[in-house]
C-alpha positions as CSV (number, residue, x, y, z in Angstrom):
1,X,61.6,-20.9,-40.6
2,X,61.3,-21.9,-36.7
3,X,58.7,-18.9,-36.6
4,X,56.8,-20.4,-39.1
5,X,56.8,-24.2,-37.3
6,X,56.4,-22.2,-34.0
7,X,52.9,-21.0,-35.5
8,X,52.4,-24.6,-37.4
9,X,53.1,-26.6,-33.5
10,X,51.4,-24.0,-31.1
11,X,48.2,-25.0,-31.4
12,X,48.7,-28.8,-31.9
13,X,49.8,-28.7,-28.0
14,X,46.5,-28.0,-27.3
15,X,44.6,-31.7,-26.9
16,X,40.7,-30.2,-28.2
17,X,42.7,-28.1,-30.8
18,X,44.6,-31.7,-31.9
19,X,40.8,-33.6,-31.9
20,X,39.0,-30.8,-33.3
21,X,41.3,-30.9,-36.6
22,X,41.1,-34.7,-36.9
23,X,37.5,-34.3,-37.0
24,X,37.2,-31.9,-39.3
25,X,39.3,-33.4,-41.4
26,X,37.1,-36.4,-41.1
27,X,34.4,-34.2,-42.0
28,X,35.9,-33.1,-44.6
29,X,36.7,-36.1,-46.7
30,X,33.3,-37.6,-46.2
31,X,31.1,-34.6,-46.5
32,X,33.5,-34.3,-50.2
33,X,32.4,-37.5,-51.2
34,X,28.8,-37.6,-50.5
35,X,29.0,-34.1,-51.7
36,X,30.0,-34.8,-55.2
37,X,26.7,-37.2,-55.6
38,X,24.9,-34.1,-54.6
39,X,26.3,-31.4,-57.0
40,X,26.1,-34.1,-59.8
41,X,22.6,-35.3,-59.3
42,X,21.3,-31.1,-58.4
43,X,20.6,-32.1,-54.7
44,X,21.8,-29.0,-53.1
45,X,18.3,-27.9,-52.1
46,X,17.8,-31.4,-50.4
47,X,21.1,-30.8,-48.6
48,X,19.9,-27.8,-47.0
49,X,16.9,-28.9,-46.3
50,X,18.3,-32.4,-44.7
51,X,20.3,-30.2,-42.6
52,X,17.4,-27.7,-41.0
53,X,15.2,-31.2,-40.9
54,X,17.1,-32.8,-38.0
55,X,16.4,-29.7,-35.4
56,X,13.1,-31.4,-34.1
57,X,15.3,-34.5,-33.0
58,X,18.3,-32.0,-31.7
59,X,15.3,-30.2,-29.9
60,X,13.9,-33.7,-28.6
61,X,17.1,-35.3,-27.7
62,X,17.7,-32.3,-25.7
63,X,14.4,-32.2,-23.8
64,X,14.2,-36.0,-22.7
65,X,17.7,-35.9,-21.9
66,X,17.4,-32.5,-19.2
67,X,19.8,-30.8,-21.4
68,X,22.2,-33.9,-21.6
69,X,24.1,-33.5,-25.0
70,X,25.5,-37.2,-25.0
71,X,22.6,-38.3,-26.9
72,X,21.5,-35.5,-29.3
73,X,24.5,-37.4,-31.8
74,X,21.5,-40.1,-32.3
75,X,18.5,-38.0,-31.9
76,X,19.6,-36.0,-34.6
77,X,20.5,-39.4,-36.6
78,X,17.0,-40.8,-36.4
79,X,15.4,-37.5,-37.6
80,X,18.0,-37.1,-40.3
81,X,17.5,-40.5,-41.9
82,X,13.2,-40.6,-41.2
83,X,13.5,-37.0,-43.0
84,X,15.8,-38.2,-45.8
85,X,13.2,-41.5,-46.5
86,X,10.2,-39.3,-45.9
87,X,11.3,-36.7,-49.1
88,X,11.6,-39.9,-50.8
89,X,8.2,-41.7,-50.2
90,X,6.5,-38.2,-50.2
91,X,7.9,-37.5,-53.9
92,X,6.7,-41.3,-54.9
93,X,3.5,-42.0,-53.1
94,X,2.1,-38.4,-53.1
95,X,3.3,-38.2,-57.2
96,X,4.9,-34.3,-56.5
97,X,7.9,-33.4,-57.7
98,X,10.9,-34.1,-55.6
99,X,11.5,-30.5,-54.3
100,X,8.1,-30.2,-53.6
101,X,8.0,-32.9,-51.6
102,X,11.8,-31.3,-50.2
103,X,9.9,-28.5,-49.1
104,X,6.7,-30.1,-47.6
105,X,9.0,-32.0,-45.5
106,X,11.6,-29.5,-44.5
107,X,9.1,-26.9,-43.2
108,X,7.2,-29.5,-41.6
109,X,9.8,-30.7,-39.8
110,X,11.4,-27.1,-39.3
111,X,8.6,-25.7,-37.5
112,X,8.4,-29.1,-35.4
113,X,11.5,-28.0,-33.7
114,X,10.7,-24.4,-34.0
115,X,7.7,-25.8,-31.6
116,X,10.0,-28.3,-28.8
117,X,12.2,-25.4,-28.8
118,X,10.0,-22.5,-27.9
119,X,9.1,-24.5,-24.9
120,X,12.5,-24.6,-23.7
121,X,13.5,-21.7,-21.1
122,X,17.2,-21.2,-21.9
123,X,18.0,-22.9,-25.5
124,X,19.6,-19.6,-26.9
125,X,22.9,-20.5,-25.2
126,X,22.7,-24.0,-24.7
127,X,21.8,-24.9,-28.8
128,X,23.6,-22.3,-30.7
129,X,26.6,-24.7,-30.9
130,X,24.4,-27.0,-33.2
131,X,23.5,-24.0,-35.3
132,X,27.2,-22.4,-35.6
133,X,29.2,-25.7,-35.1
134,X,31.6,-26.3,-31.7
135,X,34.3,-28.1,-33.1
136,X,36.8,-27.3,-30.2
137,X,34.3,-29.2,-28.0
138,X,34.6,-32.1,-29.8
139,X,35.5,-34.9,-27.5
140,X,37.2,-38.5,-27.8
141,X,34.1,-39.6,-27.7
142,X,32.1,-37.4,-30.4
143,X,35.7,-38.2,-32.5
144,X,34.4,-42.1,-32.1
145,X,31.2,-41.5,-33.4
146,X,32.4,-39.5,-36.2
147,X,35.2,-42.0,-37.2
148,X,32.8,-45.1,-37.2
149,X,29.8,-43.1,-39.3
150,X,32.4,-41.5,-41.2
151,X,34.1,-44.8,-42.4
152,X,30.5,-46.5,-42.8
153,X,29.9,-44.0,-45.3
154,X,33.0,-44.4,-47.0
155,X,32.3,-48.2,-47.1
156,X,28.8,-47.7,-48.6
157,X,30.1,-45.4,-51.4
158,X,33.1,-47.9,-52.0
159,X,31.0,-51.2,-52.1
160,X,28.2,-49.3,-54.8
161,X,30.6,-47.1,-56.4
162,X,29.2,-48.1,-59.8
163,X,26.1,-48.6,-59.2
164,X,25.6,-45.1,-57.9
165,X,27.8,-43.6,-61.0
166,X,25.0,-45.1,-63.2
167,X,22.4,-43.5,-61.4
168,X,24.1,-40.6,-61.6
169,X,25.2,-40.2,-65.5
170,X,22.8,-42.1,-66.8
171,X,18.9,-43.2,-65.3
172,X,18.1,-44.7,-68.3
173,X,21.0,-47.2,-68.3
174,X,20.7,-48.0,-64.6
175,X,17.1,-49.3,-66.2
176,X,18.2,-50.8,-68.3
177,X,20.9,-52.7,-66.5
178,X,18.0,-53.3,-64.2
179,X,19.8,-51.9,-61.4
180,X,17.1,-51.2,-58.4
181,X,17.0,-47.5,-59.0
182,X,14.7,-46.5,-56.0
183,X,16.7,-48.6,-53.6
184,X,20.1,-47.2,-54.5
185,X,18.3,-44.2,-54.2
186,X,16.7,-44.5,-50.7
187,X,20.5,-45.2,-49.6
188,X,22.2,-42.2,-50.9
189,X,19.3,-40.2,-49.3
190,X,20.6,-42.2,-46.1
191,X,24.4,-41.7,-46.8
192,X,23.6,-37.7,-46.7
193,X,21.9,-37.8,-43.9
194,X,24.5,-39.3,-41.8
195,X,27.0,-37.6,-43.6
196,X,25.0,-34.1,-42.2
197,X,24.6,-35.3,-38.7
198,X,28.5,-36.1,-38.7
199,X,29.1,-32.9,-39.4
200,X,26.8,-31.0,-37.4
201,X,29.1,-30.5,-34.8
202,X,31.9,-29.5,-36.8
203,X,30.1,-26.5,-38.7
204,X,26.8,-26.5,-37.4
205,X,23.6,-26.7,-39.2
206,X,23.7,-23.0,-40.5
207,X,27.5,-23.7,-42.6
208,X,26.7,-27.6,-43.1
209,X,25.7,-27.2,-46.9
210,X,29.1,-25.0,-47.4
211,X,31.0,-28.3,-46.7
212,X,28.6,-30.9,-48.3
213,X,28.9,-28.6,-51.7
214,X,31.6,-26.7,-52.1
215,X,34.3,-28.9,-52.4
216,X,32.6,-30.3,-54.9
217,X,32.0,-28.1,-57.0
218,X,35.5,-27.1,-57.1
219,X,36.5,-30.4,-57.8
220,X,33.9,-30.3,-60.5
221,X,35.5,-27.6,-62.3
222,X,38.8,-29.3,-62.4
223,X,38.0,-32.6,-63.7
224,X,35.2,-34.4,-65.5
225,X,35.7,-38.1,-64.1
226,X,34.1,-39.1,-61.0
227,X,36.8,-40.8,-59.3
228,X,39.1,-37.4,-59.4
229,X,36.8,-35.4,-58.8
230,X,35.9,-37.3,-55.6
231,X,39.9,-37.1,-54.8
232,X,40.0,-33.7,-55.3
233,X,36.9,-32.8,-53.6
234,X,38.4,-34.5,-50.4
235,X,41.4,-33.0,-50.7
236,X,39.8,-29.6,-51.0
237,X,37.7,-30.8,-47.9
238,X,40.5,-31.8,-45.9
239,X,42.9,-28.7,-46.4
240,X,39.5,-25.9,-46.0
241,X,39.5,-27.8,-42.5
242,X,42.7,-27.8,-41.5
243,X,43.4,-24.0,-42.5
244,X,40.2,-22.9,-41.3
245,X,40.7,-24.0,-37.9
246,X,44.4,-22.5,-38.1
247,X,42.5,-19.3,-38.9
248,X,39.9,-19.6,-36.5
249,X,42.5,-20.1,-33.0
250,X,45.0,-17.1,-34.7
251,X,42.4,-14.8,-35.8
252,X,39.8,-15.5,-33.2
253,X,36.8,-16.1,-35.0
254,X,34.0,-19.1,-35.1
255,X,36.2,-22.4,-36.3
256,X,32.7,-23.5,-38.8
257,X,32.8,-20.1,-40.1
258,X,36.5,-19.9,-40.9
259,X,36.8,-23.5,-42.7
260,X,33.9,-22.8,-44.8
261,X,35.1,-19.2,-45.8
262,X,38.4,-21.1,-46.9
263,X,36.2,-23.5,-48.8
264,X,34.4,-20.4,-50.3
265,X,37.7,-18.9,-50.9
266,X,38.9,-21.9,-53.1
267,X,36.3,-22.0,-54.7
268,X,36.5,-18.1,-55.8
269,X,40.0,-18.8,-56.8
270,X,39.7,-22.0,-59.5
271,X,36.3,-20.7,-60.6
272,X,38.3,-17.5,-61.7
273,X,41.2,-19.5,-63.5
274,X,40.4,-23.2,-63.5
275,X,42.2,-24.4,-67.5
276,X,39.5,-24.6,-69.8
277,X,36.4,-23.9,-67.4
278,X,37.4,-21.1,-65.5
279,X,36.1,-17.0,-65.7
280,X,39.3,-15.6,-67.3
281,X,39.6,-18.9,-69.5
282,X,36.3,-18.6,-70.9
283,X,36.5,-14.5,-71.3
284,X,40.2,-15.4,-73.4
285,X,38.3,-17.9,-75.8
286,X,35.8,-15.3,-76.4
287,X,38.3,-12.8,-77.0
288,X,40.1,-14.8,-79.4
289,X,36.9,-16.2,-81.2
């Protein structure tokens, strides 16, 4: 037992191993609950392409600022939330279908920072912490920042909680109800946006759509009812981070790649015996039928 709290305490003595888990767990809890409007609504593809959309203001807010990182937090905001209103207009005003319009924008933006970064001399080392995540370089102030965005999304989802559950389960309701459909929609756009660019640090662009959908989806296959599921997805989200990053400082690999393999490993587990909706649940009714 006291080698098992030795293992638990070690790495809480370390201060950036202490901030790196609260952030993650942060992370975690909001990625989960934006996350759940994405696997509901089949916005996975926008997700990932949210995430690869906000290099070109990484790769600007690096340039202006001579390689400064203190300001790439709201570089990569501003290009996150113009790319996330841009896929909307785009799919309205240009009448194309939503992941066309996903795509135009994503590769247009994509090889914008593709373009600031080749003109950079030394980016390979400098940027690869946006790409793989640096969570153990998180500091008090990048835990601010991710605290006050993370709760603002938490507020937004709280204060339209119904409104976006209509939207979700039921379009033609919300149209009835007269609900303002493309507004509520313009926001959630927003809320996933910042919900990527809060995370960036933690897991990087490359592992961001692990956290934003995996959760989930686990919590999907567990319950039916939105509020659960939310719960459960941010639990989910919460413990991936907090073993992951036990597993990253014991095992000594990347700390983004190790929570999202958890994630992934969760996943595996309840997809295979989940009550009623899992693999071996569904092979035993079809044995028995």
């Amino acid at each position: 037992m006291s080698n098992l709290l030795q293992l638990l305490l070690e790495p809480l003595s370390y201060p950036f191993m202490v901030r790196g888990m609260i952030a993650a767990a942060m992370v975690g809890i909001v990625c989960a609950l934006v996350g759940t409007y994405v696997v509901l609504q089949g916005m996975a593809f926008f997700g990932d392409a949210l995430a690869h959309s906000i290099l070109p203001g990484v790769a600007a807010g690096y340039l202006i600022s001579g390689g400064g990182r203190e300001m790439l937090f709201w570089w990569a905001l501003l290009t996150a939330m113009l790319a996330a209103l841009g896929i909307g207009a785009v799919s309205k005003g240009a009448q194309v279908r939503e992941d066309t319009a996903i795509g135009i924008v994503f590769v247009g933006m994509f090889a914008l920072g593709i373009a600031l970064i080749s003109t950079m001399r030394s980016y390979t080392v400098d940027l690869v912490h946006f790409l793989f995540g640096d969570l153990l370089g998180v500091s008090q102030g990048d835990l601010l920042l991710t605290a006050a965005f993370g709760l603002l999304v938490i507020v937004a989802i709280v204060a339209f909680y119904k409104e976006f559950l209509v939207i979700s389960f039921d379009p033609i309701l919300a149209e009835t109800l007269r609900l303002r459909s493309n507004r509520l929609r313009y926001l959630l756009l927003v809320l996933i946006a910042v919900a990527i660019v809060v995370s960036l640090q933690t897991v990087g662009v490359a592992l961001m759509l692990g956290m934003l959908i995996t959760p989930a989806a686990t919590a999907q296959l567990l319950t039916r009812r939105l509020l659960p599921m939310m719960a459960v997805a941010a639990l989910i989200g919460v413990l991936s981070s907090v073993v992951g990053l036990y597993i990253s400082y014991y095992a000594g690999v990347a700390s983004g790649a190790a929570i999202v393999l958890v994630c992934t490993a969760i996943f595996a587990v309840v997809a295979l015996f989940a009550p009623g909706r899992g693999w071996l649940w569904q092979r035993r009714r079809q044995a028995a039928g």
